[in-house]
MOPAC internal coordinates of N, CA, C and O (Angstrom, degrees):
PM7 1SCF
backbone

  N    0.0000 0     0.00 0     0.00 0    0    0    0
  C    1.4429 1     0.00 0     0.00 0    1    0    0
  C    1.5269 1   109.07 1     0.00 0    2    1    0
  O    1.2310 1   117.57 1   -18.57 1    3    2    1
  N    1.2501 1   122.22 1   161.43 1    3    2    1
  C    0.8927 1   122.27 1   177.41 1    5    3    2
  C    1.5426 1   142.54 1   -77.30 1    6    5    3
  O    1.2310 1   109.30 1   -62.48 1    7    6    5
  N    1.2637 1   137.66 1   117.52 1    7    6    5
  C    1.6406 1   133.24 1  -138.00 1    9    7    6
  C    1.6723 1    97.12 1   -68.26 1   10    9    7
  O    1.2310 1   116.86 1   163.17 1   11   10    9
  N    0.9539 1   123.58 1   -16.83 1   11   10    9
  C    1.5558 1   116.08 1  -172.42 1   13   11   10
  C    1.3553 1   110.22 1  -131.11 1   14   13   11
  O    1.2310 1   121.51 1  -128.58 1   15   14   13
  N    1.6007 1   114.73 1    51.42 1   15   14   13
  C    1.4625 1   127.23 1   163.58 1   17   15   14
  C    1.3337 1   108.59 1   -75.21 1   18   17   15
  O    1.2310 1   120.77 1   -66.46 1   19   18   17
  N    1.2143 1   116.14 1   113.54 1   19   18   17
  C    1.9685 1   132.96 1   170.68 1   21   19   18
  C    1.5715 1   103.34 1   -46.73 1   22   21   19
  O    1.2310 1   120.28 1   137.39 1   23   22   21
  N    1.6964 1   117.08 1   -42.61 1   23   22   21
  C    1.3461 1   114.52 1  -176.23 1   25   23   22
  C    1.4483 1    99.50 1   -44.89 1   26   25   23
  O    1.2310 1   118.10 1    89.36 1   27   26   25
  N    1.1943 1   121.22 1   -90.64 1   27   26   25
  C    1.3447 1   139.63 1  -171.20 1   29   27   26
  C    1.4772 1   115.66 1   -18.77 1   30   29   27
  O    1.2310 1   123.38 1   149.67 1   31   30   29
  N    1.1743 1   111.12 1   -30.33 1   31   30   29
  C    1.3442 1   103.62 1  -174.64 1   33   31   30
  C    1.5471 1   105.41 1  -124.15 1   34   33   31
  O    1.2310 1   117.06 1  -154.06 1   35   34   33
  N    1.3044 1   123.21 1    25.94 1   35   34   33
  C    1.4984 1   131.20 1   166.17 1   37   35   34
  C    1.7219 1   117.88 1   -34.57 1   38   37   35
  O    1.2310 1   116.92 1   152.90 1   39   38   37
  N    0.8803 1   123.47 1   -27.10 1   39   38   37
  C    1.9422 1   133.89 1  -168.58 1   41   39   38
  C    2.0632 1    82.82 1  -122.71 1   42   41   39
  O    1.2310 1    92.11 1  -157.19 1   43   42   41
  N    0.7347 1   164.88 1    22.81 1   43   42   41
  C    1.2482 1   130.48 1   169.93 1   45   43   42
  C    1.8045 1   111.84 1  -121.47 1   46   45   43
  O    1.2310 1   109.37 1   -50.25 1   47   46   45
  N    1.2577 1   137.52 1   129.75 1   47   46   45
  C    0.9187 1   167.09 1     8.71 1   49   47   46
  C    2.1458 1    87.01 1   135.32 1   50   49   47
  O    1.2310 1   121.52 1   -74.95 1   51   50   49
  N    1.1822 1   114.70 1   105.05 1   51   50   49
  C    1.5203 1   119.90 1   153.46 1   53   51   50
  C    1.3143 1   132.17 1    11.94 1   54   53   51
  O    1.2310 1    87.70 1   153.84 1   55   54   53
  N    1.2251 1   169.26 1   -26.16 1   55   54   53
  C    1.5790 1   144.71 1   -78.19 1   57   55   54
  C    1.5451 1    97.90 1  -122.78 1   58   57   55
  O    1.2310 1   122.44 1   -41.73 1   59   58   57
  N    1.3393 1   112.93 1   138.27 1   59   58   57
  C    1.2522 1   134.68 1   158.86 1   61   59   58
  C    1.3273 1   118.85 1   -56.08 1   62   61   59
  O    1.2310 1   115.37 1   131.53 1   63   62   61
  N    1.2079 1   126.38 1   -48.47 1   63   62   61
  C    1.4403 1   133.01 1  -172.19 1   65   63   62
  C    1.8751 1   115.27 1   -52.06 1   66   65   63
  O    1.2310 1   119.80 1   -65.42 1   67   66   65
  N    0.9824 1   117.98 1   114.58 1   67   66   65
  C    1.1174 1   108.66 1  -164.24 1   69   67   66
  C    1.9182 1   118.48 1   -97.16 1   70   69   67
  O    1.2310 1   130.75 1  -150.13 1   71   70   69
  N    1.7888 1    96.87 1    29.87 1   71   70   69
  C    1.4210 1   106.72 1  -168.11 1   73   71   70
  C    1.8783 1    89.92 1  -133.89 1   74   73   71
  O    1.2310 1   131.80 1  -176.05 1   75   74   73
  N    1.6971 1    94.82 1     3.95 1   75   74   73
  C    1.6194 1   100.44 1   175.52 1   77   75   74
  C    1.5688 1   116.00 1   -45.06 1   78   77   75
  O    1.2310 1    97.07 1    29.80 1   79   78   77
  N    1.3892 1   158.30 1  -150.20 1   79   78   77
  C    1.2703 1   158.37 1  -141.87 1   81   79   78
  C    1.8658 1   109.84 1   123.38 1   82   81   79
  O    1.2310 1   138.60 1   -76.81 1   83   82   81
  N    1.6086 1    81.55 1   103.19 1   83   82   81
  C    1.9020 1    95.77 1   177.03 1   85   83   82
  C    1.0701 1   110.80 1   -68.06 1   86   85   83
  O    1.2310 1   113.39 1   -87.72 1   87   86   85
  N    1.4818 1   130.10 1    92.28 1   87   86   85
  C    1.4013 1   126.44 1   160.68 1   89   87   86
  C    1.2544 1   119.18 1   -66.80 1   90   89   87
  O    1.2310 1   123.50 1   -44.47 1   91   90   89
  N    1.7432 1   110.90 1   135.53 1   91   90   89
  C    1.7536 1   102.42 1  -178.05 1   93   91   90
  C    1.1996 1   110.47 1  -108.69 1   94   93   91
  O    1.2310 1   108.81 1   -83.12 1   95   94   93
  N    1.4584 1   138.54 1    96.88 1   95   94   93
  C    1.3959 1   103.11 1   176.01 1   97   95   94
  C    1.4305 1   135.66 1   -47.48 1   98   97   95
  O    1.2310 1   110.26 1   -17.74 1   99   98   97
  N    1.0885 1   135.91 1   162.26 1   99   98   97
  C    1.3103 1   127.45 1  -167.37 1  101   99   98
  C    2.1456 1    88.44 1  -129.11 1  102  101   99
  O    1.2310 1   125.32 1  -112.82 1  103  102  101
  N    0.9959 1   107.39 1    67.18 1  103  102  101
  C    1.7656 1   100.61 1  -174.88 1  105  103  102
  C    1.4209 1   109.32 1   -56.67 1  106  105  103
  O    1.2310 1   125.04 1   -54.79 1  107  106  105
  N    1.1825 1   107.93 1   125.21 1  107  106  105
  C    1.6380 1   111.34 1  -169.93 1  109  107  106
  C    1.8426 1    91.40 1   -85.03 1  110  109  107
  O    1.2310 1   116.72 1    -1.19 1  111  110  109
  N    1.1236 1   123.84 1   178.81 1  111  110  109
  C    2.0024 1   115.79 1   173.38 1  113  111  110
  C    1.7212 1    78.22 1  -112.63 1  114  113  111
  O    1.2310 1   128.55 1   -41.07 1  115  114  113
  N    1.7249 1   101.14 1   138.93 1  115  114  113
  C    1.2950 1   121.02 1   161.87 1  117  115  114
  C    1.4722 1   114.13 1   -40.09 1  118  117  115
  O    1.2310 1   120.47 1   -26.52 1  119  118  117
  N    1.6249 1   116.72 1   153.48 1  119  118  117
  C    1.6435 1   120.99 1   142.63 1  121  119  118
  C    1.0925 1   121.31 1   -59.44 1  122  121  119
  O    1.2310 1   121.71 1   -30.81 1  123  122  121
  N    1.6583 1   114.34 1   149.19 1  123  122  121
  C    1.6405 1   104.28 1   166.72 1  125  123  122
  C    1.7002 1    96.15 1   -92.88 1  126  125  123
  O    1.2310 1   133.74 1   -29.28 1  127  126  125
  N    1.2104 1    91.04 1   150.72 1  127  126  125
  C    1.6008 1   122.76 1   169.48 1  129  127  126
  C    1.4090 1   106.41 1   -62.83 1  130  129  127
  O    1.2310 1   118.28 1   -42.06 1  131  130  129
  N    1.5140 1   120.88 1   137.94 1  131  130  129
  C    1.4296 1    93.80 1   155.12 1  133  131  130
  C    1.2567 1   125.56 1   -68.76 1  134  133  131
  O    1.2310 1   127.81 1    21.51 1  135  134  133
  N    1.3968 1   102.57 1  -158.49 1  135  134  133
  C    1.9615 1   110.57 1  -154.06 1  137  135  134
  C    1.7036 1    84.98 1  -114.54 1  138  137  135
  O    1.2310 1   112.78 1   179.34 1  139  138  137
  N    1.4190 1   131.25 1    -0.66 1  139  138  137
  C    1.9249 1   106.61 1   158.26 1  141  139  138
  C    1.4771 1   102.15 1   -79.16 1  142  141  139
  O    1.2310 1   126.13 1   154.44 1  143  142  141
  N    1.5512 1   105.83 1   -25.56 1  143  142  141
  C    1.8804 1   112.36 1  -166.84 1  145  143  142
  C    1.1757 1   107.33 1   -84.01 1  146  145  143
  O    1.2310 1   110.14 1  -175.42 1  147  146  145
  N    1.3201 1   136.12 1     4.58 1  147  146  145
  C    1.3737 1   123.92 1  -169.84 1  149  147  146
  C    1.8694 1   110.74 1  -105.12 1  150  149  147
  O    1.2310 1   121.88 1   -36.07 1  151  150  149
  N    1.4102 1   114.00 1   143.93 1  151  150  149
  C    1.5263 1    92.98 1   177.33 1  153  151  150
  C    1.3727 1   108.52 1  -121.84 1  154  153  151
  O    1.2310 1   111.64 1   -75.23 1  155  154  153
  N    1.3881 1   133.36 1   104.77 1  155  154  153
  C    1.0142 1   138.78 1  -145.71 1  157  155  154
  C    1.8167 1    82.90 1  -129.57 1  158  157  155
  O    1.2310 1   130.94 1   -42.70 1  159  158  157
  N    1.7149 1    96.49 1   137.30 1  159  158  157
  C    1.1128 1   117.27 1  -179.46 1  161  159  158
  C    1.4688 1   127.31 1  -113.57 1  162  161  159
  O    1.2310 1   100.93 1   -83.69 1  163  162  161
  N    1.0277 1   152.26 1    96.31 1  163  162  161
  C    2.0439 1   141.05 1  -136.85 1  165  163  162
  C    1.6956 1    82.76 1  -119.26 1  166  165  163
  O    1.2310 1   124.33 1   -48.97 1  167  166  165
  N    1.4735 1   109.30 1   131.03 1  167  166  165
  C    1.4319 1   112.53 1   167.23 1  169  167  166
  C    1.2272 1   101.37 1  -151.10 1  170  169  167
  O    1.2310 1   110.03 1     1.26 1  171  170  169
  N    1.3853 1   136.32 1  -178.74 1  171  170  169
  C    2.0970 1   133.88 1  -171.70 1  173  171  170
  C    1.2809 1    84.52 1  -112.07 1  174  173  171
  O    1.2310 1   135.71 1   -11.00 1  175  174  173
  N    1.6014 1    87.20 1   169.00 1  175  174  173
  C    1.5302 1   107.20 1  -169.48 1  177  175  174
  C    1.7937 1   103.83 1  -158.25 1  178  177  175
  O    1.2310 1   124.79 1   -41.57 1  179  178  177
  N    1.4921 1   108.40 1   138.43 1  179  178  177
  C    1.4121 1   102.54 1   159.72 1  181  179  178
  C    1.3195 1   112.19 1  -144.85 1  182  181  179
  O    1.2310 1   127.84 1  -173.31 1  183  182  181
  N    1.4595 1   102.52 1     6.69 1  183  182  181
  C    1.5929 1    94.83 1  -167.61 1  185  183  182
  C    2.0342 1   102.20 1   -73.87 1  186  185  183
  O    1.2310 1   131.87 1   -40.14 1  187  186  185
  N    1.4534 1    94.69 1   139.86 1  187  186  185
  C    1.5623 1   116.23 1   179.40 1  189  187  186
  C    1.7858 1   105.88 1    68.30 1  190  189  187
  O    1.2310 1   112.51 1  -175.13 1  191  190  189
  N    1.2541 1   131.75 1     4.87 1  191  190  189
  C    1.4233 1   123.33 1   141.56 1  193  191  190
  C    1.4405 1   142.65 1   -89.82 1  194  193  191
  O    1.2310 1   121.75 1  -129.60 1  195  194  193
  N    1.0622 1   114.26 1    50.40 1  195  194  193
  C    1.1008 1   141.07 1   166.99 1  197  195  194
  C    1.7403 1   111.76 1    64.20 1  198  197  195
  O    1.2310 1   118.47 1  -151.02 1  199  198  197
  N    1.2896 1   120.52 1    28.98 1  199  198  197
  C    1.2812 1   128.08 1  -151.37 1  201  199  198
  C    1.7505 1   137.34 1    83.86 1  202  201  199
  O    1.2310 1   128.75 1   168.81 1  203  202  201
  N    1.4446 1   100.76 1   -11.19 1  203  202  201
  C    1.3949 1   112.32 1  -178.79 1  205  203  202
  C    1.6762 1   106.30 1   -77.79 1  206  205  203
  O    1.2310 1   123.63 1   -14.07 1  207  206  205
  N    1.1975 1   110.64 1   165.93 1  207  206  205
  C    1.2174 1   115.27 1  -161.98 1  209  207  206
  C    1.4725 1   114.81 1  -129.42 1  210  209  207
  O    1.2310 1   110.06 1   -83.11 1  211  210  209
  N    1.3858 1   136.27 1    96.89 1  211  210  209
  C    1.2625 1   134.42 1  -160.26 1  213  211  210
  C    1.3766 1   113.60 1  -113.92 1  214  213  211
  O    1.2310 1   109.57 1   -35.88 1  215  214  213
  N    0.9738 1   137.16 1   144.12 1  215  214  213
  C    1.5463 1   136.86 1   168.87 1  217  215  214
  C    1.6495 1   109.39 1   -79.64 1  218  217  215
  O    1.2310 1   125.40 1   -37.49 1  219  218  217
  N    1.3237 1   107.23 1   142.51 1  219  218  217
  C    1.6062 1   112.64 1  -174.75 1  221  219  218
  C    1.3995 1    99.09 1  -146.49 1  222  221  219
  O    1.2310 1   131.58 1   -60.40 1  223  222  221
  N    2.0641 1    95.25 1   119.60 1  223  222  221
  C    1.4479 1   100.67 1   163.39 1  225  223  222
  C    1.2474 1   110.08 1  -115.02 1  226  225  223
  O    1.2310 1   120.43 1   -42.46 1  227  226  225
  N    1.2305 1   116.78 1   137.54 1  227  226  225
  C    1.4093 1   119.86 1  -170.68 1  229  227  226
  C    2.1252 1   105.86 1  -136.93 1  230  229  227
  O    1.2310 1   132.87 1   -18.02 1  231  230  229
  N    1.5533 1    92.74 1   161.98 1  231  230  229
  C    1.6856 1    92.25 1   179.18 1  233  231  230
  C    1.4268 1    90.80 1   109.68 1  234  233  231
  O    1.2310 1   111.86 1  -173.87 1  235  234  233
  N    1.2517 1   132.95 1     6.13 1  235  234  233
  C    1.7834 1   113.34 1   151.17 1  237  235  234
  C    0.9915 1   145.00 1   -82.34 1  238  237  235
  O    1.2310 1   118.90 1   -53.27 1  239  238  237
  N    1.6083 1   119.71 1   126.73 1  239  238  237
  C    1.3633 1   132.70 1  -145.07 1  241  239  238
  C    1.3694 1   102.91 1   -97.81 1  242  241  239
  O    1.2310 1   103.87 1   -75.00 1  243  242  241
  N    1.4859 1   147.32 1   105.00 1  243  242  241
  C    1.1469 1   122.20 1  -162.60 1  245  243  242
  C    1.3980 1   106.36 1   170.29 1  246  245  243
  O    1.2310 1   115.35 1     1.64 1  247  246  245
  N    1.5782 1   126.42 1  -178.36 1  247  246  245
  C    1.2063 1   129.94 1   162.29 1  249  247  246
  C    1.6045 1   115.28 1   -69.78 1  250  249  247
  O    1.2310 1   117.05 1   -21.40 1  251  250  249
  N    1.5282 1   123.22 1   158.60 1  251  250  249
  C    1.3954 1   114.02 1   173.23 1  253  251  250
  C    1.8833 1    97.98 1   -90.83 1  254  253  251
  O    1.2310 1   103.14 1  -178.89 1  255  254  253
  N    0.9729 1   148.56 1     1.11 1  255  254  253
  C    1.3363 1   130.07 1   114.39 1  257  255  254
  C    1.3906 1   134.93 1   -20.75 1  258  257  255
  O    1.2310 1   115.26 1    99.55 1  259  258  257
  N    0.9923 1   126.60 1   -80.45 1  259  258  257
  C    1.2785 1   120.86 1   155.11 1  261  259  258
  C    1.3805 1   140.29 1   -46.43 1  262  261  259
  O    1.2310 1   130.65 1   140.76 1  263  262  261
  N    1.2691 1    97.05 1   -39.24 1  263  262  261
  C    2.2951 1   100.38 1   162.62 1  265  263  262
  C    1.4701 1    99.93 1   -62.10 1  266  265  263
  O    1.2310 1   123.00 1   120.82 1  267  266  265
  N    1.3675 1   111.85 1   -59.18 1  267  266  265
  C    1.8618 1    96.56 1  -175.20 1  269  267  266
  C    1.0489 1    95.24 1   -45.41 1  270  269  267
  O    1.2310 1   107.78 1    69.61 1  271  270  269
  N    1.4743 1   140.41 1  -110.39 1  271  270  269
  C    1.6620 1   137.63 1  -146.64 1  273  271  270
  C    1.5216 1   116.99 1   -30.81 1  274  273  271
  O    1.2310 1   124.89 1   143.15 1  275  274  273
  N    1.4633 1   108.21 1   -36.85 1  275  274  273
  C    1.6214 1    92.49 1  -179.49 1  277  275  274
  C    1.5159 1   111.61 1   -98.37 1  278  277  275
  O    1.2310 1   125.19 1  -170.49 1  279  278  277
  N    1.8336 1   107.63 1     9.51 1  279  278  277
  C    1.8345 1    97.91 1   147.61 1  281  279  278
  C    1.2592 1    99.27 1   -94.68 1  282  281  279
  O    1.2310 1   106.31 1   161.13 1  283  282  281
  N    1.5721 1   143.05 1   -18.87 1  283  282  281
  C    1.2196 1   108.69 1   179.86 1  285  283  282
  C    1.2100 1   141.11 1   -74.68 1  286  285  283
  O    1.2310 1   127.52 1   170.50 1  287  286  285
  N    1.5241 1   103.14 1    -9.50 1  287  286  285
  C    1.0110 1   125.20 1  -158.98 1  289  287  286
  C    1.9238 1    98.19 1   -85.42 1  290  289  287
  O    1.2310 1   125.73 1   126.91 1  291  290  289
  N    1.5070 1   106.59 1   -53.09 1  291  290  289
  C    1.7014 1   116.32 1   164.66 1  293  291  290
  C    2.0028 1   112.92 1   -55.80 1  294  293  291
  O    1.2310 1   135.72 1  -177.03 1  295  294  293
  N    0.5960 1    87.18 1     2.97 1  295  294  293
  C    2.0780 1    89.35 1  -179.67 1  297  295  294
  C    1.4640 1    83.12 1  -126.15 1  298  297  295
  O    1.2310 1    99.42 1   163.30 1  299  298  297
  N    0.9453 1   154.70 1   -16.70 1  299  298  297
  C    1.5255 1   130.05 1   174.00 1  301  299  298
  C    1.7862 1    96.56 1   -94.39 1  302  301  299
  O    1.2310 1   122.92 1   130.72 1  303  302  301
  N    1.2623 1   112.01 1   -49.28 1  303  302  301
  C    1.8045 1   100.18 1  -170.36 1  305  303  302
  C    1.2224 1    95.19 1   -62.64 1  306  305  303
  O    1.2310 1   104.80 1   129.29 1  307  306  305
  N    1.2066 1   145.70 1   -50.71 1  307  306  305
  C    1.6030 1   149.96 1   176.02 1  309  307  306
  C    1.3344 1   105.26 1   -47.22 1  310  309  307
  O    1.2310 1   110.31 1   139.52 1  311  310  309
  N    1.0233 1   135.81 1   -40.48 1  311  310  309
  C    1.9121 1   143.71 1  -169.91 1  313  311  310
  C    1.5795 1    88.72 1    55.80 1  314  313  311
  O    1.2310 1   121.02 1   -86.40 1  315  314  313
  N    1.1953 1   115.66 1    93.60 1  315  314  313
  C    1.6064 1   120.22 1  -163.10 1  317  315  314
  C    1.9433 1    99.16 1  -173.22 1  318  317  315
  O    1.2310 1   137.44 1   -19.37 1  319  318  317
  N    1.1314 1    83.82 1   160.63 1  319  318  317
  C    1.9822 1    83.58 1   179.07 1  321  319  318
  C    1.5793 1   103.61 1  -105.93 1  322  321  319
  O    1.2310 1   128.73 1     8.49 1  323  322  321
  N    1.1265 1   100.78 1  -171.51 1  323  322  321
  C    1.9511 1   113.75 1   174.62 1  325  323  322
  C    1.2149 1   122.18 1   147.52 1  326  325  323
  O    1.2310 1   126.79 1     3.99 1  327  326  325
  N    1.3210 1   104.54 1  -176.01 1  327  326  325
  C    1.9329 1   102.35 1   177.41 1  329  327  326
  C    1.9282 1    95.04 1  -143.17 1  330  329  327
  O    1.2310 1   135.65 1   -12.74 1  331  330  329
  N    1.6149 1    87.31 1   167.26 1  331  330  329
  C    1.1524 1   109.17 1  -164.73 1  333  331  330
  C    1.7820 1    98.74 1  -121.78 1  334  333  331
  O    1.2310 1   116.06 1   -70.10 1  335  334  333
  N    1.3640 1   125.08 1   109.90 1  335  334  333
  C    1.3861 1   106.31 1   167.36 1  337  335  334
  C    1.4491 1   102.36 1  -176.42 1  338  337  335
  O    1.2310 1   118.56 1    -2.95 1  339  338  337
  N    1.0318 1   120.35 1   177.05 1  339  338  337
  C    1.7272 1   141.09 1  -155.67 1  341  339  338
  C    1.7205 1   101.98 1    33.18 1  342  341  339
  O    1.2310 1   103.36 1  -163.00 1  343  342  341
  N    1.0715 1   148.19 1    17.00 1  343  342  341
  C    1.4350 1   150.41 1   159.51 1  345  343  342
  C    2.3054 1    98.70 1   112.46 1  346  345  343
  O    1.2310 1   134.03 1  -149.99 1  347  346  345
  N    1.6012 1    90.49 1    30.01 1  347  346  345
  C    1.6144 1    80.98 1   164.55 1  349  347  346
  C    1.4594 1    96.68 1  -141.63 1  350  349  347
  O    1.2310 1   131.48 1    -2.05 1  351  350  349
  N    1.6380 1    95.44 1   177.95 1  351  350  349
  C    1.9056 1    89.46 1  -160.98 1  353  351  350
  C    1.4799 1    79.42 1  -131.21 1  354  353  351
  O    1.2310 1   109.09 1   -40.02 1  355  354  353
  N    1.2449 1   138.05 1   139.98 1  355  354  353
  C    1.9708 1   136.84 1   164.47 1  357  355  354
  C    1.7382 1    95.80 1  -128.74 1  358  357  355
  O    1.2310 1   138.28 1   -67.35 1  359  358  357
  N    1.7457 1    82.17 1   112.65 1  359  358  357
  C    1.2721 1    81.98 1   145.20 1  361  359  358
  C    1.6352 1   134.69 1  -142.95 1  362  361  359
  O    1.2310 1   127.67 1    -5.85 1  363  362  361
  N    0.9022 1   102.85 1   174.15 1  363  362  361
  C    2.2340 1   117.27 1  -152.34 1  365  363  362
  C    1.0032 1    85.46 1   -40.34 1  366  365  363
  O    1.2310 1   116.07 1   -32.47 1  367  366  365
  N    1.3356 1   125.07 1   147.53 1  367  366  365
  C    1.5588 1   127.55 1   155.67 1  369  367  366
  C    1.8237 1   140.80 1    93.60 1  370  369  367
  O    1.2310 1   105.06 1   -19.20 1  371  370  369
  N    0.9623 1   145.25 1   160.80 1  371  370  369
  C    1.2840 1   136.56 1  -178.16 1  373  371  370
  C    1.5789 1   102.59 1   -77.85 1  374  373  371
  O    1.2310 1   121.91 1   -69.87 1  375  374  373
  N    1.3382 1   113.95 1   110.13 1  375  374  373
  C    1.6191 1   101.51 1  -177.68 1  377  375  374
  C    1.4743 1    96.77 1  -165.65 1  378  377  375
  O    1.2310 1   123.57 1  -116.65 1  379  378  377
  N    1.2110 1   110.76 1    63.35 1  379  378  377
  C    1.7837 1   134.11 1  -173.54 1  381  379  378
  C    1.7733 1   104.85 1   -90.39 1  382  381  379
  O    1.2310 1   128.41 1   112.73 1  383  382  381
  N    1.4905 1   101.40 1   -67.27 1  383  382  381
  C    1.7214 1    96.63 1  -172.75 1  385  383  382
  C    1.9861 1   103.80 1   -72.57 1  386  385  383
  O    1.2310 1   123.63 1   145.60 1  387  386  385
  N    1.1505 1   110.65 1   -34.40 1  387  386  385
  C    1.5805 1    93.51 1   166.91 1  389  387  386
  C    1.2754 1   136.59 1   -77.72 1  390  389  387
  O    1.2310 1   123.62 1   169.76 1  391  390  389
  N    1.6184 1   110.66 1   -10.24 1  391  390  389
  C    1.6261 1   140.77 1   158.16 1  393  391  390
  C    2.0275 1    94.14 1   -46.42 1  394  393  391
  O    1.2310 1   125.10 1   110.67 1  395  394  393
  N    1.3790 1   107.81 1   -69.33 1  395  394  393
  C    1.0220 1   124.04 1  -152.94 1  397  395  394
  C    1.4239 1   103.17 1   -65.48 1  398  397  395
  O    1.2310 1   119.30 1   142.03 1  399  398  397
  N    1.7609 1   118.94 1   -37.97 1  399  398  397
  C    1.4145 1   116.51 1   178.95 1  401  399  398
  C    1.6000 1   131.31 1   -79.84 1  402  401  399
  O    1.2310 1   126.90 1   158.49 1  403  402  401
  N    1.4091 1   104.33 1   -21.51 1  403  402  401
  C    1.0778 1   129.05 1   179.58 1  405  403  402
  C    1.9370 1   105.23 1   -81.15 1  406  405  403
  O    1.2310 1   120.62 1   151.76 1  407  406  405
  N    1.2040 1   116.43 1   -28.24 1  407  406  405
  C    1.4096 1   125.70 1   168.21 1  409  407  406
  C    1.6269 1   120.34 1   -50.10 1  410  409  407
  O    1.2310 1   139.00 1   115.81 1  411  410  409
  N    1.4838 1    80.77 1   -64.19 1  411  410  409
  C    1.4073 1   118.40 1   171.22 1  413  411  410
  C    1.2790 1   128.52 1   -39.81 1  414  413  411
  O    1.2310 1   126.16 1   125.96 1  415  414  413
  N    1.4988 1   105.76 1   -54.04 1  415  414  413
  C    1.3253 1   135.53 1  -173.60 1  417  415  414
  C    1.8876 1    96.84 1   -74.60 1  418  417  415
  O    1.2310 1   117.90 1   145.22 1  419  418  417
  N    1.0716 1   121.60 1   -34.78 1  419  418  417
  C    1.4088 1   127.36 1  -168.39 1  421  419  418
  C    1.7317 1   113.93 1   -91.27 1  422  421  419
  O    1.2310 1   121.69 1   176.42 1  423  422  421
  N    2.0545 1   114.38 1    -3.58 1  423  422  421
  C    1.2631 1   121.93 1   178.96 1  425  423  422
  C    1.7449 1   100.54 1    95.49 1  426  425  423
  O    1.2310 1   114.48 1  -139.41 1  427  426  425
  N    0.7646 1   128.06 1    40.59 1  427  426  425
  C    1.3718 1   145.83 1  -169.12 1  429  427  426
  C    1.5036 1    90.33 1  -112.59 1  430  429  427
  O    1.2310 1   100.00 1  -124.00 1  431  430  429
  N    1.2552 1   153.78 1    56.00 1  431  430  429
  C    1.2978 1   153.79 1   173.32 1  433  431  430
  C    1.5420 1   115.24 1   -28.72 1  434  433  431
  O    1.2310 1   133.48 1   100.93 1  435  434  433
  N    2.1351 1    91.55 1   -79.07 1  435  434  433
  C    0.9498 1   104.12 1  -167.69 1  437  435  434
  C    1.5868 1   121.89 1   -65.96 1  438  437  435
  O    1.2310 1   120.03 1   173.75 1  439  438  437
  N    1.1586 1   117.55 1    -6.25 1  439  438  437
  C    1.5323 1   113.93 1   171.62 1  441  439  438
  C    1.9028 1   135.06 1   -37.03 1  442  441  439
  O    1.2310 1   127.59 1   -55.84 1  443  442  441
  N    1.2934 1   103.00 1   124.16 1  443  442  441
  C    1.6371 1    89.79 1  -167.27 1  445  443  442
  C    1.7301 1    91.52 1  -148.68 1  446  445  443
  O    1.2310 1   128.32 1   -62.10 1  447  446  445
  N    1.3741 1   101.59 1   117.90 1  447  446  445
  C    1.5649 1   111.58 1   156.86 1  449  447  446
  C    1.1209 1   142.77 1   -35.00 1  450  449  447
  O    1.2310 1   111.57 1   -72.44 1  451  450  449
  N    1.3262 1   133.49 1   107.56 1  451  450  449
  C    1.5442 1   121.02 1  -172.73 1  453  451  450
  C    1.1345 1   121.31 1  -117.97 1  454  453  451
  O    1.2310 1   103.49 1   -45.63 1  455  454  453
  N    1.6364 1   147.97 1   134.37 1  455  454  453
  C    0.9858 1   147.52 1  -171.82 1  457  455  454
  C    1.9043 1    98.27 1   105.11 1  458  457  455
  O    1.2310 1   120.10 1   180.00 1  459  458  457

């Protein structure tokens, strides 16, 4: 390819130095851990939702492939809504100790309630 493709260096920053070198990262997406290795923590939450009250498990190590399915999978046993993203899963409602069993129940070991 060519050494002075503009693509490549779309996000990088000016430089004078004329011995500079565009490094690209190439970010590979993490493995998921398994689910005895993972330590995922489920506690409630309302601060900045307007008073509503959501359960939040967070501490998954993994692809966001895999967090979606294993929030979708907790918003369907819950019959409840939510989202899955940056490695935490919220979903609608008070649903902490069945958060925790349903984890559990799925090889989720390390899971432990907080609050």
């Amino acid at each position: 390819m060519n050494k002075n493709d503009w693509k490549e260096r779309l996000n990088v920053v000016y430089s004078t130095n004329p011995e500079f070198s565009y490094d690209i990262d190439n970010d590979q997406e993490q493995t998921t851990l398994e689910p005895t290795k993972q330590a995922l923590r489920v506690s409630i939450d309302k601060k900045n939702r307007g008073g509503k009250i959501v359960t939040l498990i967070s501490g998954f190590v993994g692809t966001e492939d895999d967090l979606k399915d294993l929030g979708k999978l907790l918003k369907t046993k819950c019959g409840v809504g939510g989202t899955a993203k940056n490695g935490e899963i919220i979903i609608q409602g008070d649903f902490k100790i069945k958060a925790v069993e349903l984890l559990k129940k799925e090889g989720y070991t390390k899971t432990k309630p907080i609050g």
